[in-house]
N, C-alpha and C positions, 0 to 999 in steps of 0.2 A: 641387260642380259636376261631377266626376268621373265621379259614381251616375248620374243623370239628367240633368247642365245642360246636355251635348249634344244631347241629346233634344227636350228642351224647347227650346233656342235654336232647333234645325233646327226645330220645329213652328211656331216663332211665326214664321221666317223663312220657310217654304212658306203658311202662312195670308197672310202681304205677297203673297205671287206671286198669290195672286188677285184679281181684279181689285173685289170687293166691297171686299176688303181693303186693296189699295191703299196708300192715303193712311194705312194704320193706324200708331199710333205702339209700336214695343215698346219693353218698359222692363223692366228686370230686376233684382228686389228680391231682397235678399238679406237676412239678419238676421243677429247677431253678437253675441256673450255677452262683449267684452272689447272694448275700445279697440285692442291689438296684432290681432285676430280682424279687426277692421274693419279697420284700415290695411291688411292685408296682402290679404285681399280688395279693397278698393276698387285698391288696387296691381296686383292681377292680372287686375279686371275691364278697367280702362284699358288695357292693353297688349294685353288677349283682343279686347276689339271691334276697334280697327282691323285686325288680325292678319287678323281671319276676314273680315271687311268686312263687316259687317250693320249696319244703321243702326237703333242702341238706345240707347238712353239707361239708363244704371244709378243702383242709389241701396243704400246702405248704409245700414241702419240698426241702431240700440243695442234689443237687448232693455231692456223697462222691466217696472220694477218693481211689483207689482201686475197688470199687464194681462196676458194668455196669447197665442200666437201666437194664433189665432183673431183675435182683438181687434185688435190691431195688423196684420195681414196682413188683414182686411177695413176697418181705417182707410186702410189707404196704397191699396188697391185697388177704393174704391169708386165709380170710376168707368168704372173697365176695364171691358170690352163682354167679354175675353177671359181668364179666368186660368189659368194653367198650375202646377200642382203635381206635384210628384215624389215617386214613392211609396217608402217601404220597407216590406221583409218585413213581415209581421206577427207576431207570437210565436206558436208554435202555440199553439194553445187557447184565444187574445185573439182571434180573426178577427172573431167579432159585434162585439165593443168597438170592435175597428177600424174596422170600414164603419160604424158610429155615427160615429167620432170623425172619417169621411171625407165622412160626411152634414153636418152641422156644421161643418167645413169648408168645405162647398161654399156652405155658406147661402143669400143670397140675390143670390149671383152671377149675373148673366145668364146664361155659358156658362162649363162650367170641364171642363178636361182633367187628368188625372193619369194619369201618365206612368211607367213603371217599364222599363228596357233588363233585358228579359228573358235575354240573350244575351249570350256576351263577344263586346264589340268587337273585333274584327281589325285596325279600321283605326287613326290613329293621334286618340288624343284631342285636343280640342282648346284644348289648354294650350300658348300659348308658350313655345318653348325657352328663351329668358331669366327665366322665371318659375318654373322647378324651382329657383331659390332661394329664395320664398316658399311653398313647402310646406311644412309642419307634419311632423316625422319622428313 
C-alpha cells in the first residue's frame, strides 16, 4: 500500500466525487501469500478506512495454488466497471515483457488504471499511527 495504495485510494475516491460516479462502490482487494500476511493486512486495512474516511469495503484474499494473479484478480473483479492497478519498475531490458504482461492484465476489463507515484511524497502517508506495529521490518 505504501508504493501505490495512496494513489490508487485517492483515484477511486475522486472518481466517487463525480457525479456519474456517485453511488459507486469501492472495494479494495488485496492478495496474500501467508495466513500471518493476511491478518496483518486485513488488520491494517480496518483501521486505514475509517482513519481516512472513504467509504470502501475491503477483502483479503489467499493466493491459490495453481491459479496466477491474473486469474484470481479477474475472478474477484469481474464485475468492476473500474480497476485500479499499481505499477512497479520494470527491470531494464524486460520493458516489452512488461507492457505484455500489463496488456493481459488489463484483459477484458471495462476501464483499468495503473497507477505508479512517480515522486517522493512529501506529505505524510497514509498509514495509521497505531498501525506501525503491523509492518513487516
Amino acid at each position: 500500500m505504501q508504493q501505490n495504495g495512496d494513489l490508487m485510494i485517492l483515484l477511486a475516491y475522486l472518481l466517487t466525487r463525480n457525479a456519474e460516479w456517485r453511488n459507486a462502490k469501492i472495494t479494495i482487494l488485496s492478495m496474500a501469500s501467508s495466513e500471518e500476511m493476511k491478518k496483518n493486512t486485513e488488520t491494517y486495512l480496518n483501521k486505514l478506512i475509517p482513519e481516512i474516511r472513504i467509504d470502501a469495503v475491503t477483502k483479503v484474499i489467499m493466493e491459490e495454488k495453481g491459479k496466477t494473479f491474473q486469474e484470481i484478480v479477474h475472478r474477484e473483479s469481474a464485475q468492476a466497471d473500474v480497476v485500479i492497478f499499481g505499477l512497479a519498475t520494470p527491470v531494464v531490458g524486460k520493458e516489452e515483457e512488461y507492457a505484455k504482461r500489463l496488456e493481459q492484465l488489463a484483459g477484458d476489463f471495462l476501464t483499468v488504471f495503473f497507477v505508479k507515484n512517480s515522486s517522493l511524497f512529501m506529505g505524510e502517508l497514509l498509514i495509521p499511527k497505531s498501525m506501525t506495529e503491523y509492518q513487516e521490518e
